[in-house]
ZANULO-600309 format. One record per residue: residue number from 1; residue in one letter; chain; z, x, y of N, C-alpha, C in turn. Coordinates in steps of 0.02 Angstrom, whole numbers. Atoms other than C-alpha are relative to their C-alpha. Layout:
// ZANULO-600309
<atom num="NUM" residuo="A" cadena="A" n_z="Z" n_x="X" n_y="Y" ca_z="Z" ca_x="X" ca_y="Y" c_z="Z" c_x="X" c_y="Y"/>
...
//
This chain:
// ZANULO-600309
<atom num="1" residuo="X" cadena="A" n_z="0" n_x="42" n_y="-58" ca_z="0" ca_x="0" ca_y="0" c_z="0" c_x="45" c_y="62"/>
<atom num="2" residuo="X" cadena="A" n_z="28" n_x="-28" n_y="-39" ca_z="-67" ca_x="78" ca_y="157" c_z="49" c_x="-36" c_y="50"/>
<atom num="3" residuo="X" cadena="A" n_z="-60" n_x="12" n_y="-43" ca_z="87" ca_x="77" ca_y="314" c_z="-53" c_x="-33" c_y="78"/>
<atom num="4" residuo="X" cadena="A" n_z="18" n_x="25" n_y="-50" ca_z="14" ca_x="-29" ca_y="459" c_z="29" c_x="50" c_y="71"/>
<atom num="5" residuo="X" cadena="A" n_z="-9" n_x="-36" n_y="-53" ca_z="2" ca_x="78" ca_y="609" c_z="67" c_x="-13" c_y="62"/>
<atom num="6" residuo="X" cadena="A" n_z="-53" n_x="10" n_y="-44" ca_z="159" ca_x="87" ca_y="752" c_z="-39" c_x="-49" c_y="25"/>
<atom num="7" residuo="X" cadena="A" n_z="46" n_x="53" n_y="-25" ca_z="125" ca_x="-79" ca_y="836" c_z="46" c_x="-4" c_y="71"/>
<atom num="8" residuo="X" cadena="A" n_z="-15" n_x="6" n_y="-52" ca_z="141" ca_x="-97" ca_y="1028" c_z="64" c_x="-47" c_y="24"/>
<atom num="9" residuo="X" cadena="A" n_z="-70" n_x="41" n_y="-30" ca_z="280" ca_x="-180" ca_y="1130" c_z="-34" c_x="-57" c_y="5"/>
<atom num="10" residuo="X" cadena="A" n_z="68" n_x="68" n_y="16" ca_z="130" ca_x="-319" ca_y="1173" c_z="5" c_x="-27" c_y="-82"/>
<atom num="11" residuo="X" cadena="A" n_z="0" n_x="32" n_y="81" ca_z="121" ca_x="-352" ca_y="984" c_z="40" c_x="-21" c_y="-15"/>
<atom num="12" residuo="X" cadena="A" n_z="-70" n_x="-13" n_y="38" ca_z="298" ca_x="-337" ca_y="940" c_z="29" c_x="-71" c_y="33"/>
<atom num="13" residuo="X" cadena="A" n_z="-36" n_x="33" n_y="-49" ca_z="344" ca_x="-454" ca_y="1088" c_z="-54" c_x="-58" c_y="-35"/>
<atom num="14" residuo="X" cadena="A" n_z="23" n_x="35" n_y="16" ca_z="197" ca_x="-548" ca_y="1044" c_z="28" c_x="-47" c_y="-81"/>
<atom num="15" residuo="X" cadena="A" n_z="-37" n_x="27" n_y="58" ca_z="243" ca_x="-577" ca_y="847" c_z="76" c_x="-40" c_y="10"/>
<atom num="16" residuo="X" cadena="A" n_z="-61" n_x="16" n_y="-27" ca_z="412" ca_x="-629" ca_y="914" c_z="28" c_x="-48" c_y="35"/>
<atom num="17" residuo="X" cadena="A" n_z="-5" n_x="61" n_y="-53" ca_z="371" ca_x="-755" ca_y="1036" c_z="24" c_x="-64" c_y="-29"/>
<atom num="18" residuo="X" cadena="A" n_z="6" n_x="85" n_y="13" ca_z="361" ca_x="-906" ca_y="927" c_z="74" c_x="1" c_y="-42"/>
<atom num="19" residuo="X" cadena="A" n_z="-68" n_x="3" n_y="15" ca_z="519" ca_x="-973" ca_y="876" c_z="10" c_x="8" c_y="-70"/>
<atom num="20" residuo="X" cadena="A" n_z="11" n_x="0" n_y="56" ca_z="468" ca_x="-997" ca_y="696" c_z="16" c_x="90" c_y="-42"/>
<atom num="21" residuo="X" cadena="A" n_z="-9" n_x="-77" n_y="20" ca_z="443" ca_x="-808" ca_y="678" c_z="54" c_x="34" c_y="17"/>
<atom num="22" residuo="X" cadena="A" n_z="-82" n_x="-41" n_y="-9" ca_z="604" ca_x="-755" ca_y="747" c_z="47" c_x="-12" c_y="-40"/>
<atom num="23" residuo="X" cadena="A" n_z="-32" n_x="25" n_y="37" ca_z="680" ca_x="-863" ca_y="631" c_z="-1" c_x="18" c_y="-63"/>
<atom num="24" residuo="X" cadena="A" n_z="32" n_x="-40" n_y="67" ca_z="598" ca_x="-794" ca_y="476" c_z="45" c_x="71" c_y="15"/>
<atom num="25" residuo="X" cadena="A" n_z="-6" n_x="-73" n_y="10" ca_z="639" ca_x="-613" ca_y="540" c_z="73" c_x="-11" c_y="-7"/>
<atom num="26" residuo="X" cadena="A" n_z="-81" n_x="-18" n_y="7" ca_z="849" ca_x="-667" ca_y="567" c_z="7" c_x="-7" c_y="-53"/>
<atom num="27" residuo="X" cadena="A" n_z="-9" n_x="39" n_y="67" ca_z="821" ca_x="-746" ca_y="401" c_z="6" c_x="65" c_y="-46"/>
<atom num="28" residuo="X" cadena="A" n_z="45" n_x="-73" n_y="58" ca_z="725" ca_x="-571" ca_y="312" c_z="89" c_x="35" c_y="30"/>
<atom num="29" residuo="X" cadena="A" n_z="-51" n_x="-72" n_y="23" ca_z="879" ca_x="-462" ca_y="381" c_z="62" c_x="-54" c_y="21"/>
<atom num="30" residuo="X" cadena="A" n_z="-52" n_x="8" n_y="24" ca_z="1025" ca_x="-567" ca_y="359" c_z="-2" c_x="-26" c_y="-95"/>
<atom num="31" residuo="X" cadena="A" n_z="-24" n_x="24" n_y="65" ca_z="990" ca_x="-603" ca_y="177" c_z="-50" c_x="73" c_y="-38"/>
<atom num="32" residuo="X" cadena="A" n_z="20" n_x="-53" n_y="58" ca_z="880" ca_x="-449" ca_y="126" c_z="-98" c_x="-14" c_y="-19"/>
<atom num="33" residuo="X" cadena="A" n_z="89" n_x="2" n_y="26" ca_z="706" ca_x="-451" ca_y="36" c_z="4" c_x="-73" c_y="-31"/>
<atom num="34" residuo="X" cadena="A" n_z="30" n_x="59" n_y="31" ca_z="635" ca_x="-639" ca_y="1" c_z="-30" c_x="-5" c_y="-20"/>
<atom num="35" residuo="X" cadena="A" n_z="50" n_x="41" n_y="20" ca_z="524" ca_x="-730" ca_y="-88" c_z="-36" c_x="-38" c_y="49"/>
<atom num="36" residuo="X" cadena="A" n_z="22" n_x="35" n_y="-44" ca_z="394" ca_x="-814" ca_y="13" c_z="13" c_x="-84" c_y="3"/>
<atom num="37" residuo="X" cadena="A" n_z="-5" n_x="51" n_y="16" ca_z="447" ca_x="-973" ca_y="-66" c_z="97" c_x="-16" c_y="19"/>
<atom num="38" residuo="X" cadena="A" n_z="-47" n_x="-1" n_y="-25" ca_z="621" ca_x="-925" ca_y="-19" c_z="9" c_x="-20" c_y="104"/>
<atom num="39" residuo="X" cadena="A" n_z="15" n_x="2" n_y="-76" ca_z="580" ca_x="-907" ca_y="160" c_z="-27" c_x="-63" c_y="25"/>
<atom num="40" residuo="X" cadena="A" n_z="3" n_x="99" n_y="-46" ca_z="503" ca_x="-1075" ca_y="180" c_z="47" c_x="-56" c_y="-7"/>
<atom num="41" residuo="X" cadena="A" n_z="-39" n_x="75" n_y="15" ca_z="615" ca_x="-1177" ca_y="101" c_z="54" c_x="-29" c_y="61"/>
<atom num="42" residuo="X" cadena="A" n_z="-15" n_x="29" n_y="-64" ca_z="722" ca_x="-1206" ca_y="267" c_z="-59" c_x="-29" c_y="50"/>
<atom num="43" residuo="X" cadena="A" n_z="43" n_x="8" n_y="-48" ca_z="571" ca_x="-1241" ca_y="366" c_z="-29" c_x="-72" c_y="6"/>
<atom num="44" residuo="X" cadena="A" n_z="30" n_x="64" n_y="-3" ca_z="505" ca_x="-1413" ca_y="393" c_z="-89" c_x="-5" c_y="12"/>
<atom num="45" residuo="X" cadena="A" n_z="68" n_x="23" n_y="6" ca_z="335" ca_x="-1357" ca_y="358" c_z="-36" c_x="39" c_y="-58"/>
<atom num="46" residuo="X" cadena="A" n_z="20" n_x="-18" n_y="66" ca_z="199" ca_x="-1306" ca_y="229" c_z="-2" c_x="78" c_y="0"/>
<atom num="47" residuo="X" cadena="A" n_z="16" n_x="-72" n_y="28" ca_z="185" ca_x="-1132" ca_y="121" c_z="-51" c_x="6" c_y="46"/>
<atom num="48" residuo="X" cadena="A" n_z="49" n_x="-34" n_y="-37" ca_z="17" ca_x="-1106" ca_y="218" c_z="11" c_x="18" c_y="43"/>
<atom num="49" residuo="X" cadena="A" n_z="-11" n_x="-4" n_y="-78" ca_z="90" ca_x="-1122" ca_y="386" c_z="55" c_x="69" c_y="7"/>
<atom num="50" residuo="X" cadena="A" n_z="-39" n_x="-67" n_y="7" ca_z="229" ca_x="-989" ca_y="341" c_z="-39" c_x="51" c_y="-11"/>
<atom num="51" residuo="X" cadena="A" n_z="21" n_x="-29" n_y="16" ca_z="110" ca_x="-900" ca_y="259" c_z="-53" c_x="41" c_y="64"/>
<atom num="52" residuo="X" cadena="A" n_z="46" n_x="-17" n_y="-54" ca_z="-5" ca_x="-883" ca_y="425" c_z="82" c_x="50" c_y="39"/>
<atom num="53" residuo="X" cadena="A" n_z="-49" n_x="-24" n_y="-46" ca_z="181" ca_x="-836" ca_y="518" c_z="-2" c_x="52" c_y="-20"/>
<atom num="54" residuo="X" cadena="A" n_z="-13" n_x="-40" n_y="7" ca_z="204" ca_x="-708" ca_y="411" c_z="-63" c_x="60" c_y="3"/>
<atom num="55" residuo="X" cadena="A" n_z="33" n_x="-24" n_y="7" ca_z="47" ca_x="-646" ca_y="410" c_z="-16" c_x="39" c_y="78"/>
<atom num="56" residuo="X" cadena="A" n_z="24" n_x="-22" n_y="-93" ca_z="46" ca_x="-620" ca_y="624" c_z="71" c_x="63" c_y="-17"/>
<atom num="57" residuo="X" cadena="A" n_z="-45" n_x="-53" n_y="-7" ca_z="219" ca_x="-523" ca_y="571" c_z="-35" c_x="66" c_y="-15"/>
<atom num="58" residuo="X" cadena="A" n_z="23" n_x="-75" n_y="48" ca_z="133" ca_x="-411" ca_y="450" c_z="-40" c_x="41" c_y="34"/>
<atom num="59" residuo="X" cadena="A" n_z="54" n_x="-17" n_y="-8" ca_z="-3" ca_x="-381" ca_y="546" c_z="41" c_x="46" c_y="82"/>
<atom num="60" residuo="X" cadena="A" n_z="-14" n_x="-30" n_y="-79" ca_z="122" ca_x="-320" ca_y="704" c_z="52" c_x="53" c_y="-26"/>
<atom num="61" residuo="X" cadena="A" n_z="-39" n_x="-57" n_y="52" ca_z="205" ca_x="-207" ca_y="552" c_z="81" c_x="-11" c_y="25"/>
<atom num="62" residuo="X" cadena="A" n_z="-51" n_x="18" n_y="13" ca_z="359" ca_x="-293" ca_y="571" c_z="40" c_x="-33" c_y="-71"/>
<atom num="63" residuo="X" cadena="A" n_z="-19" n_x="13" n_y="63" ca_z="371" ca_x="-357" ca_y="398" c_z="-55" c_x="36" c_y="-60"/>
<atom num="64" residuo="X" cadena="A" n_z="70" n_x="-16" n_y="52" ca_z="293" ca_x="-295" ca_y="237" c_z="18" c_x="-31" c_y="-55"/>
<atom num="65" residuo="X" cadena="A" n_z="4" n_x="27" n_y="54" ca_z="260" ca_x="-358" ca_y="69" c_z="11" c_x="44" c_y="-57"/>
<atom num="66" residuo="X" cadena="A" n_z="-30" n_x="-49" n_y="65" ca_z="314" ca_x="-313" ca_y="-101" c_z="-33" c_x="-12" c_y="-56"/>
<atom num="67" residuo="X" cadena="A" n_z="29" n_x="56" n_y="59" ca_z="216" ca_x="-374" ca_y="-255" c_z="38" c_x="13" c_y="-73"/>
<atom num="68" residuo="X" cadena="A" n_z="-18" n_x="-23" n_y="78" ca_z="303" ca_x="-388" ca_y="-436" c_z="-11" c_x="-60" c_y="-32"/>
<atom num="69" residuo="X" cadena="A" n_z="35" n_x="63" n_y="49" ca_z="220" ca_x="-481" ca_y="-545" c_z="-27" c_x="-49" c_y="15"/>
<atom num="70" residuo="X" cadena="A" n_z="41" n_x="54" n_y="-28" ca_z="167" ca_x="-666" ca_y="-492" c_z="49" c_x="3" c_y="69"/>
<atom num="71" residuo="X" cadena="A" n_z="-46" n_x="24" n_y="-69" ca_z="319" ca_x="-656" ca_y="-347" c_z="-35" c_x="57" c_y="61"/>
<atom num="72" residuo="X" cadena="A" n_z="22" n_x="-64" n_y="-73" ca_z="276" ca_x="-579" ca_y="-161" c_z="78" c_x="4" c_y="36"/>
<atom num="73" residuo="X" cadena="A" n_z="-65" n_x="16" n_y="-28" ca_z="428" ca_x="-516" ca_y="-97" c_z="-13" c_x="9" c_y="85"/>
<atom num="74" residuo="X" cadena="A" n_z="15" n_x="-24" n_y="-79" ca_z="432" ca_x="-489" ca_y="106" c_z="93" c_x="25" c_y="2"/>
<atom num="75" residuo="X" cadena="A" n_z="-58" n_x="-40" n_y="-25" ca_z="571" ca_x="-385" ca_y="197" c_z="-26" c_x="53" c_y="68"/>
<atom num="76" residuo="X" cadena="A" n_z="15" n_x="-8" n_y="-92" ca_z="571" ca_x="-333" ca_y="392" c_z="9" c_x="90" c_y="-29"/>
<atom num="77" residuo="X" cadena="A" n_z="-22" n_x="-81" n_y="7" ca_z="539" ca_x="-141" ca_y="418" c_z="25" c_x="13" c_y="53"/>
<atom num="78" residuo="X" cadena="A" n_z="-61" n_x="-2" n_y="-86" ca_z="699" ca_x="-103" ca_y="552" c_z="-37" c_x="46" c_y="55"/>
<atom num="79" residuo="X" cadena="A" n_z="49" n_x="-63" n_y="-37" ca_z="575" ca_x="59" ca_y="607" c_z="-38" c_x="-54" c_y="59"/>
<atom num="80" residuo="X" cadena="A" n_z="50" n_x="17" n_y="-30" ca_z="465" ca_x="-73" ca_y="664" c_z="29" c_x="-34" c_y="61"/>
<atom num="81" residuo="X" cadena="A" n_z="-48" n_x="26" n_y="-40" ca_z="604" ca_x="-149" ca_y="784" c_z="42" c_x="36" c_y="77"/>
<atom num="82" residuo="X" cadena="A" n_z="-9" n_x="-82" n_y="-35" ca_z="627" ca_x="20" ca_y="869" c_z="-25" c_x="-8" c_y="68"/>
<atom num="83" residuo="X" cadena="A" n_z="35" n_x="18" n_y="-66" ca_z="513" ca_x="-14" ca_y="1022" c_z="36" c_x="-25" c_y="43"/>
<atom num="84" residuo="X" cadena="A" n_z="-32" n_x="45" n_y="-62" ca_z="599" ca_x="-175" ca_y="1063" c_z="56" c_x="31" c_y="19"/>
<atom num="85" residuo="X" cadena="A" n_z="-64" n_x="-17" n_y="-39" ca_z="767" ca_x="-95" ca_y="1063" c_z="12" c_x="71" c_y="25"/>
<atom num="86" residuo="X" cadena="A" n_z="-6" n_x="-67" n_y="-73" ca_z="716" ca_x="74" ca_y="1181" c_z="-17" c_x="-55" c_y="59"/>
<atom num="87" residuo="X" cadena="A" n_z="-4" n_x="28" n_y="-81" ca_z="665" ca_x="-57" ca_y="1300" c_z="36" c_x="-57" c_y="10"/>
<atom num="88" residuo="X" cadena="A" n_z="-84" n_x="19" n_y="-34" ca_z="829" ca_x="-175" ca_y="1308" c_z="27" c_x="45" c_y="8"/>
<atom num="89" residuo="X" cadena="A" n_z="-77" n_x="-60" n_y="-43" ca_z="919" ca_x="-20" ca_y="1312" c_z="-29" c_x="16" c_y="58"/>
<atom num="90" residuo="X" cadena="A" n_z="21" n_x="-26" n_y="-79" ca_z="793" ca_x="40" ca_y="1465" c_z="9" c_x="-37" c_y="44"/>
<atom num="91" residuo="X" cadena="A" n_z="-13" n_x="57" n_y="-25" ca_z="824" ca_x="-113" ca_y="1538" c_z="67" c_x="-35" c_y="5"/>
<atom num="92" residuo="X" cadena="A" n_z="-59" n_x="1" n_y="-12" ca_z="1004" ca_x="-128" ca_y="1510" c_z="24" c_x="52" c_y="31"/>
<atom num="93" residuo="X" cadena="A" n_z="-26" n_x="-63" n_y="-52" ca_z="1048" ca_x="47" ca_y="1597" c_z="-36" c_x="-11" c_y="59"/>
<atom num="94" residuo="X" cadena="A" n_z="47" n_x="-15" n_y="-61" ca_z="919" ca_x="0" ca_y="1734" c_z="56" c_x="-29" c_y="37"/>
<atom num="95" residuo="X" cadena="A" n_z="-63" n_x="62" n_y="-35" ca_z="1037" ca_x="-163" ca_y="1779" c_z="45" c_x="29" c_y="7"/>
<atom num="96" residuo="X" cadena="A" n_z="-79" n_x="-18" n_y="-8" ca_z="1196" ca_x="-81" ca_y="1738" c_z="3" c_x="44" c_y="75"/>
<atom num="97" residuo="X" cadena="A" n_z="10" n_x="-61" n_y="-41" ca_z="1143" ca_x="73" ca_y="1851" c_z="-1" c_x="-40" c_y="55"/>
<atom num="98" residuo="X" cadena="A" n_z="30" n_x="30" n_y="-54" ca_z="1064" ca_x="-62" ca_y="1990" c_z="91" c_x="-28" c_y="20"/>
<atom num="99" residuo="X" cadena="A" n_z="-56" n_x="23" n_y="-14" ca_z="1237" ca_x="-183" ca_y="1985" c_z="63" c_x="47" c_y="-1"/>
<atom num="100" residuo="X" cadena="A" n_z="-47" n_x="-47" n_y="-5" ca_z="1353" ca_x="-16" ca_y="1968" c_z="3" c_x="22" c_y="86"/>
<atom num="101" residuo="X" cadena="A" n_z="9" n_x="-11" n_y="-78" ca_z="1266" ca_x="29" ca_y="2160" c_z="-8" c_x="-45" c_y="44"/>
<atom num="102" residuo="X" cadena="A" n_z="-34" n_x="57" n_y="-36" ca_z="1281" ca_x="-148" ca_y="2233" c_z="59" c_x="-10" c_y="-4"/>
<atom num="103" residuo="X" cadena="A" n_z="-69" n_x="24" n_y="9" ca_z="1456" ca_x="-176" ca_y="2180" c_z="30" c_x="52" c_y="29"/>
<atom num="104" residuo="X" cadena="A" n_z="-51" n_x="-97" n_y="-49" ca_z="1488" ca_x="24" ca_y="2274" c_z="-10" c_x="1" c_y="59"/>
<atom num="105" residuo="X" cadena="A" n_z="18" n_x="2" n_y="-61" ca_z="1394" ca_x="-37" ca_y="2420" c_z="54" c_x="-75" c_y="33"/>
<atom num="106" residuo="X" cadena="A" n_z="-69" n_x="49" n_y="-31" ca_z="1504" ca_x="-200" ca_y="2429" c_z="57" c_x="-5" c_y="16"/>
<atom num="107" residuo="X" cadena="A" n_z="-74" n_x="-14" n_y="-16" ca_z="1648" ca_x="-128" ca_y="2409" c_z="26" c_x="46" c_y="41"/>
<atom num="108" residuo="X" cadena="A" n_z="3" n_x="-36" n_y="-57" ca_z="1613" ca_x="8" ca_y="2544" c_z="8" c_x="-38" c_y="57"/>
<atom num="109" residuo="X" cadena="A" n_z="20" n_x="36" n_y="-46" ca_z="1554" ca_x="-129" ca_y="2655" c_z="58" c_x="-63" c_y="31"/>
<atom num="110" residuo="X" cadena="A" n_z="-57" n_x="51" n_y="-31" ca_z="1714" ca_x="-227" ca_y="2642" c_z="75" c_x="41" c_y="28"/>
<atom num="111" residuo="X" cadena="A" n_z="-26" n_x="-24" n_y="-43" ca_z="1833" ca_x="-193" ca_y="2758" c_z="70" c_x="17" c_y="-24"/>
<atom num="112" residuo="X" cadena="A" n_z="-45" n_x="-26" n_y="66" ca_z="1999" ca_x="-102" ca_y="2684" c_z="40" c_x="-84" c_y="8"/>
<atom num="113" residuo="X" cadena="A" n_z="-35" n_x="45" n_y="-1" ca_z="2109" ca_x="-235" ca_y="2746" c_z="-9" c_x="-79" c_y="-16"/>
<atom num="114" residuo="X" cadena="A" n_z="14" n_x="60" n_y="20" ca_z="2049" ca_x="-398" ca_y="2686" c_z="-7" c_x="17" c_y="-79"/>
<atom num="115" residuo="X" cadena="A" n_z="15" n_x="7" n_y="89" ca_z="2049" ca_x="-458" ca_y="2489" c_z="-51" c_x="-60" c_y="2"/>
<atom num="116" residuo="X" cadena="A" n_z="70" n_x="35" n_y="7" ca_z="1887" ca_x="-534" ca_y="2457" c_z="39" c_x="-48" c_y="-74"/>
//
């Protein structure tokens, strides 16, 4: 099985968007490697339609497939998750950094003797 290339933040974000697919992926890593027949059975819709979800994952190399015998297993690759979380963390130090130098400028700006 041939490793689907690093897939962009666009992709990643993209695969991710729809609610369906986010739900699949909390699903893949709080219980581990599924069955595709596992994975739908919460869903209120058909094998095909999962089968297309998972297929926008695979294709953004956030999940891969397993084959043994007649079963397909799927299971999220965490590598592939990597992207999104350098840019909440770049994006959480930006804020922290931003509201660390408003909250130094407010509290310069207020005058000693008053309690805000």
């Amino acid at each position: 099985m041939t490793l689907p290339l690093p897939a962009t933040l666009d992709t990643l974000f993209g695969a991710l968007a729809d609610p369906t697919r986010r739900a699949i992926v909390e699903r893949l890593l709080a219980k581990g490697e599924l069955t595709v027949g596992d994975i739908a059975s919460p869903f209120a819709m058909s094998t095909p339609a999962i089968s297309r979800h998972l297929k926008v994952l695979e294709e953004a190399g956030v999940i891969e497939r397993r084959i043994e015998k007649q079963w397909r297993y799927i299971r999220v690759r965490p590598k592939a998750l990597r992207p999104v979380e350098s840019w909440v963390e770049r994006q959480r130090q930006f804020w922290n950094s931003a509201l660390d130098r408003l909250e130094a400028l407010a509290a310069a700006d207020t005058p000693k003797g008053r309690k805000s």
